[in-house]
C-alpha positions, 0 to 999 in steps of 0.5 A: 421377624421381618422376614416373616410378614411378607409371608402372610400375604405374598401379594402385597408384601409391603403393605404387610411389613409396614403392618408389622413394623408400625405396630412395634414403633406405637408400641416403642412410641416411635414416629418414623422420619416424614421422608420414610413415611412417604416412601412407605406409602408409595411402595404401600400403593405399589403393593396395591396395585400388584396385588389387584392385578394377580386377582383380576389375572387369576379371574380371567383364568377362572373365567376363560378369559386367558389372554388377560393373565399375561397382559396384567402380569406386563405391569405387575412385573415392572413394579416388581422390578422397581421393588428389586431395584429398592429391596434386593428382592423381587417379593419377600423384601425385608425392606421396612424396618422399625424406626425407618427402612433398610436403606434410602431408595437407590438413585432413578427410583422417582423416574423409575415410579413416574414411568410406571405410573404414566402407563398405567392408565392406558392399561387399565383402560385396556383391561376394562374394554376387554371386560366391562362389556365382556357378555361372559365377564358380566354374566359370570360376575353381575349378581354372583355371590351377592354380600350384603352390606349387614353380612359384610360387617357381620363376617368381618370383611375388609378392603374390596369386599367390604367397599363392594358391598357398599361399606364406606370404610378405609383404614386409610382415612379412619385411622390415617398412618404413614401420613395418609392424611397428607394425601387426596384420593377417593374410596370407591363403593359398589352399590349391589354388593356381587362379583361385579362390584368387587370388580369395579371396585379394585379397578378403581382402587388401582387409579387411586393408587395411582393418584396417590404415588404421584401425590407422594412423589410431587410431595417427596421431601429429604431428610433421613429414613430412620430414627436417629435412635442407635437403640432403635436404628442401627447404624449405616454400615457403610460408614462403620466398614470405613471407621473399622478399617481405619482403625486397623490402619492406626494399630498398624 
């Protein structure tokens, strides 16, 4: 079944597998090794941010402003190279696993994830000059499309939308996964519930992203990435190939 929740949203696949494979581990009364946890965080916030890029890149097309599609696909595709770098895949991973993950993350992912973040920054100022005093961005986002906070809770928003419209709600500090708790960052509000909130919000949410990357990575601790379970994990392959062949050898 792994393959299927990233299909569901293909934008922020990661955060749809842990989704999925969290709900099968409460079901099982299952608690992942802390080392998992806080990698699944990390590619959690990872898919965050690659998601808000695709819709802040898509609604400068929407809006005639083209240049800033190809600009935020220049982030969006490092992370997805760092996500082929863990997975295999560039998107549709298959990564999470009930229990654990597929395997431990490869040799320079932390360096890999570090250098991403240290540029992020400068890039989201970038894309905040070419916008927030943009006359046509703010004519065609402040007051469209205006939610309040009462029909926002009553249509059943969630994330951005939801926060746009003033609603100081987040899963992750509601009901903390994944050890979400461990980790400082802040929930960004709109206050008129428009287009424009919704904007600011995402921008703001991908700097929280960020500080909570940075958090994990500082905080990283060793150990195993999976249940020491075999009716849960299965076990390595690696050493099973090597346990076959000797076998083999011995019969010979």
């Amino acid at each position: 079944n792994i393959v299927f929740p990233p299909r569901v949203e293909y934008l922020a696949t990661m955060i749809e597998e842990v989704s999925y494979v969290q709900t099968v581990e409460k079901l099982m009364e299952i608690v992942p090794p802390k080392r998992c946890q806080y990698l699944r965080v990390i590619l959690m916030e990872l898919s965050r941010i690659t998601s808000h890029l695709v819709y802040l890149g898509s609604a400068g097309i929407d809006l005639n402003v083209t240049s800033l599609w190809m600009y935020t696909f220049v982030p969006r595709e490092k992370i997805l190279d760092i996500f082929e770098m863990v997975s295999g895949q560039r998107m549709m991973h298959g990564y999470m696993r009930v229990g654990g993950l597929q395997w431990d993350v490869p040799e320079g992912f932390e360096a890999r994830v570090r250098a991403e973040m240290e540029e992020l920054p400068r890039r989201l100022d970038e894309f905040e000059a070419l916008l927030t005093d943009n006359l046509i961005w703010r004519e065609r986002l402040e007051g469209v499309a205006l939610l309040s906070a009462e029909d926002a809770l009553r249509y059943g928003c969630t994330g951005p939308i939801l926060r746009g419209s003033g609603v100081n709600y987040d899963v992750r500090k509601a009901f903390p996964y994944s050890s979400y708790e461990d980790f400082e960052f802040d929930v960004p509000l709109g206050q008129r519930g428009d287009a424009f909130d919704r904007y600011t919000v995402r921008m703001e949410e991908m700097r929280q992203s960020r500080r909570i990357i940075l958090q994990a990575l500082d905080r990283l601790p060793d150990g195993p990435v999976n249940v020491d379970d075999r009716k849960v994990a299965l076990p390595p392959r690696r050493g099973a190939g090597r346990r076959r062949r000797r076998g083999r050898r011995g019969a010979a």
